[in-house]
C-alpha positions as a Markdown table, in Angstrom:
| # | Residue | x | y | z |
|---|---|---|---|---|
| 1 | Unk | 27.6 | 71.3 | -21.3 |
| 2 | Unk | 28.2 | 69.7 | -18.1 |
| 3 | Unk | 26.0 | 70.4 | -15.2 |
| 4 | Unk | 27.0 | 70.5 | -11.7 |
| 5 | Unk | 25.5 | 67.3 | -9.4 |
| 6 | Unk | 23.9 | 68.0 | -6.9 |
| 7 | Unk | 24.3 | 65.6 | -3.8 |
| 8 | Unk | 21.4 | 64.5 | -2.6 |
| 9 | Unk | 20.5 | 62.4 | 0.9 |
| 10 | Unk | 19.0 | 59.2 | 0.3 |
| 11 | Unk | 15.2 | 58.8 | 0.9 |
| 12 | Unk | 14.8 | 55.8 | 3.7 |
| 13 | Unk | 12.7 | 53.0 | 3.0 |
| 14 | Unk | 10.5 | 52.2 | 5.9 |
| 15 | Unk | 9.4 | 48.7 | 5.2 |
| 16 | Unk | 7.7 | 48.1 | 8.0 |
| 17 | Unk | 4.2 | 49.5 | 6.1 |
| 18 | Unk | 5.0 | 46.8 | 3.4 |
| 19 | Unk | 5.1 | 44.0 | 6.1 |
| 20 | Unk | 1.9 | 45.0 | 7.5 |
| 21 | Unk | 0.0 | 44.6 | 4.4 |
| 22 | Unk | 1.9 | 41.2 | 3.4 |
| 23 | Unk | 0.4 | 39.8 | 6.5 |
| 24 | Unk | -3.0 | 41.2 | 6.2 |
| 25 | Unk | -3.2 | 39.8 | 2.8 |
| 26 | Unk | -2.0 | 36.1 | 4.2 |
| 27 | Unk | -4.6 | 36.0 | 7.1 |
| 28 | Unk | -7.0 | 37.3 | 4.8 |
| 29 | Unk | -6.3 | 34.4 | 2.5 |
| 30 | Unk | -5.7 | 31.6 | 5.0 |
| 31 | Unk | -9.3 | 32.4 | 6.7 |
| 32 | Unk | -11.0 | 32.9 | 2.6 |
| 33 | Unk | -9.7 | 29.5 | 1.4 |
| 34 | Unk | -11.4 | 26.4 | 1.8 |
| 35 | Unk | -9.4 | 23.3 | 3.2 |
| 36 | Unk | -10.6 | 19.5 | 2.7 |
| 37 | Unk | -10.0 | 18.1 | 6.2 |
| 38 | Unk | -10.4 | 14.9 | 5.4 |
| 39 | Unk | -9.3 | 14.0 | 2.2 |
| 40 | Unk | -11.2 | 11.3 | 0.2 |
| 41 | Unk | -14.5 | 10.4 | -1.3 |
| 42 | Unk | -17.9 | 12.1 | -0.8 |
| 43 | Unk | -20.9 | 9.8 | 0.3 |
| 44 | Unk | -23.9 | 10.8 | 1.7 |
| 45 | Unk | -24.4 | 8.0 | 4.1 |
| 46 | Unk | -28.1 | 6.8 | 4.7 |
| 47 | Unk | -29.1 | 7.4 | 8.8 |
| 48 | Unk | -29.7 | 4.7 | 11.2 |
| 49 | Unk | -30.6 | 4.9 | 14.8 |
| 50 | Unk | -29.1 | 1.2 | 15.7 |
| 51 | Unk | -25.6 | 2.0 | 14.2 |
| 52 | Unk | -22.5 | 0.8 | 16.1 |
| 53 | Unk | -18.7 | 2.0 | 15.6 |
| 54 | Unk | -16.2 | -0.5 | 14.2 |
| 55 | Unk | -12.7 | -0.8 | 14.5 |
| 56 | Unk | -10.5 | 0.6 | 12.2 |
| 57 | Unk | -8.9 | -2.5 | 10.9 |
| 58 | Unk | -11.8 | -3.2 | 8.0 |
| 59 | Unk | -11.8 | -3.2 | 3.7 |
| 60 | Unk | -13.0 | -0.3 | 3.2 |
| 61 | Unk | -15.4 | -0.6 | 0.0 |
| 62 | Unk | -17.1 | 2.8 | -1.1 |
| 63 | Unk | -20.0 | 3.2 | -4.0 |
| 64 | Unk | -21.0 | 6.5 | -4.8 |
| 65 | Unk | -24.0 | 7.8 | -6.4 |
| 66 | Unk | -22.4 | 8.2 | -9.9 |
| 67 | Unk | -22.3 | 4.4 | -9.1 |
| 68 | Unk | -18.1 | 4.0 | -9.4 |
| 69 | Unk | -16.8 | 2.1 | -7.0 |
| 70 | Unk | -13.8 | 2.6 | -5.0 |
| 71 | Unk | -11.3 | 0.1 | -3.0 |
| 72 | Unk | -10.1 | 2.0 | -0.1 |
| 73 | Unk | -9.2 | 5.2 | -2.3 |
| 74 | Unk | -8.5 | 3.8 | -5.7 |
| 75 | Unk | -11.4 | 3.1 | -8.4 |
| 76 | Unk | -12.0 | -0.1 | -9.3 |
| 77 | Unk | -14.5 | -2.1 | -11.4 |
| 78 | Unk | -16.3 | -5.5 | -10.3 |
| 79 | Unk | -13.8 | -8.0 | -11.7 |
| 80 | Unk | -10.9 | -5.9 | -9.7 |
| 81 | Unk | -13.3 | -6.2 | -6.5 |
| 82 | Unk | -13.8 | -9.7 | -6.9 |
| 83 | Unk | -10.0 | -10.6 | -7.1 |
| 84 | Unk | -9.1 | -8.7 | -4.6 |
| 85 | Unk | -11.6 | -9.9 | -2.3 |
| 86 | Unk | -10.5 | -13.7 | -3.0 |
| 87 | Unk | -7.0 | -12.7 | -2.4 |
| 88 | Unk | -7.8 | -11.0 | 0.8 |
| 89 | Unk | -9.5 | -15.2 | 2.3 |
| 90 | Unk | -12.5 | -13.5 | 4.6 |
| 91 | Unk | -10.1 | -12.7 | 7.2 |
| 92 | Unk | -10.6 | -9.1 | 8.0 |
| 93 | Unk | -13.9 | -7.4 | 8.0 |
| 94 | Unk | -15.6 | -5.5 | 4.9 |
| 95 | Unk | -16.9 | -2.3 | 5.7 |
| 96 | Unk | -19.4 | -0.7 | 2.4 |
| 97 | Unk | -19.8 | 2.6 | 2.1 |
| 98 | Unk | -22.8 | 3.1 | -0.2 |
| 99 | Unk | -24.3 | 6.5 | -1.0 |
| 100 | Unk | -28.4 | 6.9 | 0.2 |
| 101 | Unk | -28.8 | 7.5 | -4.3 |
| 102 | Unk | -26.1 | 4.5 | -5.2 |
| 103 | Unk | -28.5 | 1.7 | -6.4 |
| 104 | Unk | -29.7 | -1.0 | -4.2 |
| 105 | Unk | -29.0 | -3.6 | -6.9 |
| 106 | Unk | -25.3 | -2.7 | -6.9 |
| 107 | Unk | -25.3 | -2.4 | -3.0 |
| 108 | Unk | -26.3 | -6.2 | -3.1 |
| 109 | Unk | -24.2 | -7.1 | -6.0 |
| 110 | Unk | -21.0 | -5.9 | -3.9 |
| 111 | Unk | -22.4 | -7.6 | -0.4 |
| 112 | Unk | -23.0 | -11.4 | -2.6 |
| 113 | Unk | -19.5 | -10.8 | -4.1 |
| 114 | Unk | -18.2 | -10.3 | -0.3 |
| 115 | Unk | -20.1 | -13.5 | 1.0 |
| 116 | Unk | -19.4 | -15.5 | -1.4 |
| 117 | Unk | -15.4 | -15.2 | -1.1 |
| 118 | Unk | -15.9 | -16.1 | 2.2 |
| 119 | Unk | -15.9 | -12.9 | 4.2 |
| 120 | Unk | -18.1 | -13.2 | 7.8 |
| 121 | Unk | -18.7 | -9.9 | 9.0 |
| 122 | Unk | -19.7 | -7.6 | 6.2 |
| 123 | Unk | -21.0 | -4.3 | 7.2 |
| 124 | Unk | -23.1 | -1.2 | 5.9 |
| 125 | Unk | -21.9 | 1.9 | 6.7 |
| 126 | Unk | -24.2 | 4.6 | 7.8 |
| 127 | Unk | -24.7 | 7.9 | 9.8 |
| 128 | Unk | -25.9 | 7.6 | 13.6 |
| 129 | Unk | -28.8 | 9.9 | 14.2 |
């Protein structure tokens, strides 16, 4: 049995509806997610009230409180530090970032370790209040 078609008009899509909730659904997004700035390693830095800005130009040596210890952004152990700071001759300065619950005995261990391969200026970093 065959039946008779019946023409029918096609139904329009209005897609305009459909953008409107894409972009609601972005924004809402963007402004829920969290975004790291300033990519790198957390420290809580102690506070001190004589603190003075450096230059930009230093080693960057960073101990965190889980006591790891980082050269510029890579993890490194002692025996790496103390290569690469005989390597480096004491020309540029040593900036070390210590967290306030990194232990003072390591603190000191990294400071000797930068004296004694010559390095001048060797620096604490900390917070101004």
């Amino acid at each position: 049995m065959r039946l008779p078609r019946r023409w029918t008009e096609p139904v329009p899509v209005d897609i305009a509806p459909l953008i409107d909730v894409v972009f609601q659904q972005l924004i809402y997004f963007m402004l829920t997610s969290s975004f790291v700035l300033a990519p790198g390693i957390k420290v809580q830095l102690p506070k001190a009230e004589t603190s003075q800005r450096l230059a930009a130009s230093n080693i960057v040596i960073t101990l965190t409180k889980d006591h790891v210890i980082y050269w510029e952004e890579q993890v490194v152990t002692m025996q790496d530090v103390r290569k690469r700071l005989e390597k480096g001759g004491g020309q540029k300065p040593v900036l070390i970032r210590a967290d306030r619950h990194a232990y003072v005995d390591r603190l000191i261990e990294l400071w000797d370790m930068c004296r004694a391969a010559g390095y001048e200026e060797v620096h604490i970093g900390t917070l101004s209040e």
